[in-house]
C-alpha positions in Angstrom: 19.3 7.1 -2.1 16.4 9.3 -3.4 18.3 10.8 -6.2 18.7 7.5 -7.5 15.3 6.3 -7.2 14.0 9.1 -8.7 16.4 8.7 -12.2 15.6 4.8 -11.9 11.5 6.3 -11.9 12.2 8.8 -14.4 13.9 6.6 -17.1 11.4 4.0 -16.1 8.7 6.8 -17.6 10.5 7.8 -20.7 9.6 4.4 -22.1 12.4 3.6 -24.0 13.8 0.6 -21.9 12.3 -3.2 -21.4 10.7 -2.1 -17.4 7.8 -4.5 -16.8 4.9 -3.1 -15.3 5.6 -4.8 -12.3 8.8 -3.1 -11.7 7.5 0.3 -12.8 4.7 -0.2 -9.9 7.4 -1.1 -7.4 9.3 1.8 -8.2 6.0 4.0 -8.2 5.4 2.8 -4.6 8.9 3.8 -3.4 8.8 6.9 -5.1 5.5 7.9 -3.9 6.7 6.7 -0.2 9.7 8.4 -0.1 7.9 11.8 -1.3 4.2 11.6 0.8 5.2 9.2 3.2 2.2 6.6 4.0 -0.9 6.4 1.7 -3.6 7.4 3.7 -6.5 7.9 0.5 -9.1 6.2 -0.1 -8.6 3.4 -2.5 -9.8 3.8 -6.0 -12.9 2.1 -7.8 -11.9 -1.4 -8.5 -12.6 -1.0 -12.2 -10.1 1.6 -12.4 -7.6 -1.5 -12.4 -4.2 1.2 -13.2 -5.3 3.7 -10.8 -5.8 0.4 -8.2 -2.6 -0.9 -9.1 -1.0 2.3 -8.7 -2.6 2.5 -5.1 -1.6 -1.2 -4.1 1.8 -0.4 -5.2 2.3 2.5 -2.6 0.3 1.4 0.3 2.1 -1.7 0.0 4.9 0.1 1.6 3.0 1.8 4.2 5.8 1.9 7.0 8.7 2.2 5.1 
């Protein structure tokens, strides 16, 4: 449900739990699926290794 993945994203961001990083992206992907639908930008400069992360993480679930 939306609602729910949008408190799990939220608390995830208030930083005062034990989230990996890798959870946080997985959630960033579904969160940024369920709101824009597929990523269609243009990938980030690979030294910009959040902002790529970021990106792998949503168009990972291109599809959904």
């Amino acid at each position: 449900d939306l609602l729910e993945l949008y408190g799990l994203f939220k608390q995830a961001n208030e930083g005062d739990n034990d989230t990996r990083d890798d959870d946080l992206l997985e959630l960033y992907g579904l969160f940024k699926q369920a709101n824009e639908g597929d990523n269609d930008t243009t990938a980030p400069f690979f030294i910009d290794f959040k902002a790529k992360a970021k990106w792998n993480a949503w168009n990972g679930r291109k599809g959904m």
